[in-house]
N, C-alpha and C positions, 0 to 999 in steps of 0.2 A: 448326299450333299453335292459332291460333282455334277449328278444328273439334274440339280435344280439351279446348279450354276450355269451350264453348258443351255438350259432353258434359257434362263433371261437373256445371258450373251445374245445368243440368238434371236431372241426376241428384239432387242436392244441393238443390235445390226442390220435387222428387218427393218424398223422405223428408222433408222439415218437412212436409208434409201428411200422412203417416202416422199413424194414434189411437195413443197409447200401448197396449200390452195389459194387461189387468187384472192380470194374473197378476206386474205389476211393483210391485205394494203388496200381496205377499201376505203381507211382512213387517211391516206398517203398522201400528200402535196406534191406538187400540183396534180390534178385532173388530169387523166391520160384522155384527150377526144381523137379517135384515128380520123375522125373525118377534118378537124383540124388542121391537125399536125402533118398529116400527108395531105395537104391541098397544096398543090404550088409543088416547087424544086426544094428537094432535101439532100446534101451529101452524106456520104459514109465513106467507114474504113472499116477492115476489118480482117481477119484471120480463121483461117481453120487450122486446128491441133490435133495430132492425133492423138491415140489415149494414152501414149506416155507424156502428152504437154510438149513434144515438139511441134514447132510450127510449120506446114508441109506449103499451103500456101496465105498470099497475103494479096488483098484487093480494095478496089475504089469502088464503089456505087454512084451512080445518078439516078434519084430515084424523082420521078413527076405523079403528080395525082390530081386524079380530078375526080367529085364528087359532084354528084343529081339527085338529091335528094339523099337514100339512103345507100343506093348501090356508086361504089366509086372502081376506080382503073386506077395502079399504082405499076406505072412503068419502072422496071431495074437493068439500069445498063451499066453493068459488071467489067473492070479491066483488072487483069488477074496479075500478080507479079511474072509469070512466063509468057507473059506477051497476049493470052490466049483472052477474048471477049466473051460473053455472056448475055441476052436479052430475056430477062422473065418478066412477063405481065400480069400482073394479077386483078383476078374481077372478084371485088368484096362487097358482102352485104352485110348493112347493120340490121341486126335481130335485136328483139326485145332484151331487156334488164343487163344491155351491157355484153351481148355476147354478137359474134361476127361468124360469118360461114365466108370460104374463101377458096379459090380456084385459079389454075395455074396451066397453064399446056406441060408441064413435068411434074405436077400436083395428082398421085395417085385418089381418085373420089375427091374429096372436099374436106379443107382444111377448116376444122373450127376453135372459135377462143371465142372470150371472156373480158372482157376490161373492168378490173376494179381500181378504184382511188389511181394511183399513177402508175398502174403495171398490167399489161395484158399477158397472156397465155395465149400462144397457138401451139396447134399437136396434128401433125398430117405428116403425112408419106409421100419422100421426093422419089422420083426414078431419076437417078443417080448414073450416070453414063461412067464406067472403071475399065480401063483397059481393052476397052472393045466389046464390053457388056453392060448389062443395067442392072443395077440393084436397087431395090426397093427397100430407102429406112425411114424411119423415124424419125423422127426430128421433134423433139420438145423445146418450144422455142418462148422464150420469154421477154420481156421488153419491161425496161422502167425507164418513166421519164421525168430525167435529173430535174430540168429546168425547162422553161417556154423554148427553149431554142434546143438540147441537149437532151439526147433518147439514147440509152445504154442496151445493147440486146446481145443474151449468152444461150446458146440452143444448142442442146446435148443432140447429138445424133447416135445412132443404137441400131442394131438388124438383131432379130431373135433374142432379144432383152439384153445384146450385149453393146456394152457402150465404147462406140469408133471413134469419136472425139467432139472436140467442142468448134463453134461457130462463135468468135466475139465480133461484134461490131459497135461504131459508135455513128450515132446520127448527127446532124446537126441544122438545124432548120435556118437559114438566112432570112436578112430583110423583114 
């Protein structure tokens, strides 16, 4: 009996570790469209925690985008609460049935997601500059978008399946 308990537990700890799949807010309102929503200037805020939920740092984005059709540029100009700056640009393509391929100058290979109903999924690997080194993580990054103006994004970052903390931000589209 123990050994059929210590089963399921187990079992049943395995699946609460499971990502949700996109495809389960395909029904969501409003419509997430990234060619949209990133066209024009968007601001952010945001935090990284590490994985005891402390907050280590806190930052502003200025994010611009411009879209050509399918492929768009979505500039990120980062200012950190220790003063320090940041510039990532990203070159995104829209793929068939809702999913995006995406690329970064500290975007290890090619970052890809999924847009269903108001929430996309990206999953790629940043190199990560720590002390005077790189680390290459993970990053599971999620996005719902609350309202036409109001984009919520939480992305777990992880090295070797273990999780270093979380990325909250909040968007907000003007005008």
């Amino acid at each position: 009996m123990n050994r059929r308990f210590l089963m399921l537990a187990g079992a049943a700890s395995l699946a609460g570790c499971a990502a949700p799949d996109v495809a389960e807010y395909a029904a969501q309102r409003p419509h997430l469209d990234l060619q949209r929503y990133f066209d024009g200037t968007v601001h952010a805020w945001g935090m990284f925690t590490d994985r005891s939920g402390k907050v280590v740092k806190r930052f502003t984005v200025v994010l611009v985008g411009r879209w050509q059709g399918n492929d768009g540029v979505l500039e990120e100009d980062f200012a950190y609460s220790d003063g320090t700056t940041q510039r990532r640009v990203w070159r995104i393509r829209k793929l068939d049935d809702g999913r995006y391929a995406g690329s970064a100058d500290d975007v290890v290979g090619e970052a890809l997601g999924q847009a269903r109903g108001n929430a996309l999924r990206w999953a790629y690997t940043l190199a990560l500059p720590v002390d005077g080194r790189t680390w290459n993580v993970q990053m599971d990054d999620w996005m719902y978008l609350v309202d036409e103006r109001v984009m919520l994004n939480r992305t777990t970052m992880s090295k070797f399946g273990v999780r270093l903390g979380e990325v909250t931000i909040s968007f907000e589209k003007r005008g």
